[in-house]
N, C-alpha and C positions, 0 to 999 in steps of 0.2 A: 646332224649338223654339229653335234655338242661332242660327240666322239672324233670328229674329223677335222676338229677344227688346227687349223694350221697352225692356232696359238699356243694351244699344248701339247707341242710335239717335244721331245726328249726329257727331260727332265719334269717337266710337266705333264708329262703324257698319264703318270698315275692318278691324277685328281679326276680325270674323266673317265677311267676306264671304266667301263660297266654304264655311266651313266648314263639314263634316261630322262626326258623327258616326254610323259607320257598321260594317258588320261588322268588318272589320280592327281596327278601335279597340276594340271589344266586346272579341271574340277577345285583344286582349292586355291588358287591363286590366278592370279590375274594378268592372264598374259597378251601381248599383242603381237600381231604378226607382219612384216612387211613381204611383200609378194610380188612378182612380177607382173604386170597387167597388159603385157607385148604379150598375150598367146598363152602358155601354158598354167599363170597363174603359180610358177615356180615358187618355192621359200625363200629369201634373202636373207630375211632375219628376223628375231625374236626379241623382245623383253619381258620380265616380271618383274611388277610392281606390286611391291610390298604396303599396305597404306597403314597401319598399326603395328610397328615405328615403322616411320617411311623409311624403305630400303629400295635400291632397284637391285633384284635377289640375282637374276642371270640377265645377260644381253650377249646374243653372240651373233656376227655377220659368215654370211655362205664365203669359203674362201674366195670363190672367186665372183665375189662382189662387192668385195672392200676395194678402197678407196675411189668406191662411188656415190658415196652418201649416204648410204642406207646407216650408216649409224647415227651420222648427226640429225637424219629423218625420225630414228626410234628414239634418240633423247628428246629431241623436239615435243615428239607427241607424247614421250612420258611425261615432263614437262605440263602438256596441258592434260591430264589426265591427274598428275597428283593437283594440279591447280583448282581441278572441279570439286576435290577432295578435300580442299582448304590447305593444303599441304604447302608449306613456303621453301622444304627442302628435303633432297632426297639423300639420303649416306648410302654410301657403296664402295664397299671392299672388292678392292679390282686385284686382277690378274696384274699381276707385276710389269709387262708386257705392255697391258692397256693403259699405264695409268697419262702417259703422254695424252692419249686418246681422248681419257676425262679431263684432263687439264686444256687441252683446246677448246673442249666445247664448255667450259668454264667454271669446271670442278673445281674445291679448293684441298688440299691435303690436311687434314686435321690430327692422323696419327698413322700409328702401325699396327695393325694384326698381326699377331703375332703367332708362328706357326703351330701348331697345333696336330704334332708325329701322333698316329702315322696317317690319318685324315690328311694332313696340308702340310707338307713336306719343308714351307719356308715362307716367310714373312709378306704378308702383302697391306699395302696402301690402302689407309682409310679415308676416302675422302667424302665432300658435301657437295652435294652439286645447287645451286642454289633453282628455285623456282620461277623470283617474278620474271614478269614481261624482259625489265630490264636488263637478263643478264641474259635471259635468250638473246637480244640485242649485241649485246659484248659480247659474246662467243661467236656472234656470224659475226661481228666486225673484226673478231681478234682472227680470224681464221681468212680472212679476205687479202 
């Protein structure tokens, strides 16, 4: 999914090549999965949640199962997953691409990462997405 994804194609295509997500990665971090539950139990999508500093480290949707919810299902549930954690917020350096994405669901932009040749070829969006109840609230209302 992480190689194929539609969002790092051309220019972005080098941040993913090679990469795996694979048992080692499982094994040390904490990932969740959304799945099809019509029949085959398909993958749609992935997060990892980083809880010491809260980060959400990847999240990525099946192409073609975006813009059908499964993303604002995996913030949701990271959401209440950093919440059991005591976590009130989660930072996450997004793909350039995505950062619309985290602003819908109610991210805020706090800085710039800044690129770092030849790992990450150009600058990406630092933002915070916050935790309580309340802004789960205002991201389904700002999105409606």
């Amino acid at each position: 999914m992480v190689q194929n994804s539609g969002a790092y194609q051309g220019p972005y295509a080098s941040m993913v090549d090679g990469y795996r997500v694979g048992a080692d990665y499982i094994a040390a971090h904490r990932v969740f999965v959304a799945v099809d539950d019509a029949g085959e139990g398909r993958l749609l999508g992935f997060y990892s949640l980083i809880v010491d500093p809260p980060e959400l480290d990847l999240m990525f949707v099946a192409n073609d199962a975006q813009g059908a919810g499964i993303g604002r299902l995996l913030i949701a549930h990271m959401r209440g997953e950093a919440r059991r954690a005591g976590i009130d917020h989660v930072r996450v350096v997004a793909h350039p691409p995505a950062e619309g994405f985290y602003r819908s669901v109610g991210a805020q932009r706090i800085g710039t990462e800044w690129a770092k040749p030849p790992a990450v070829m150009w600058d990406r969006p630092e933002l915070v997405i916050p935790v309580a109840v309340d802004s789960d609230r205002a991201a389904e209302e700002s999105s409606s």
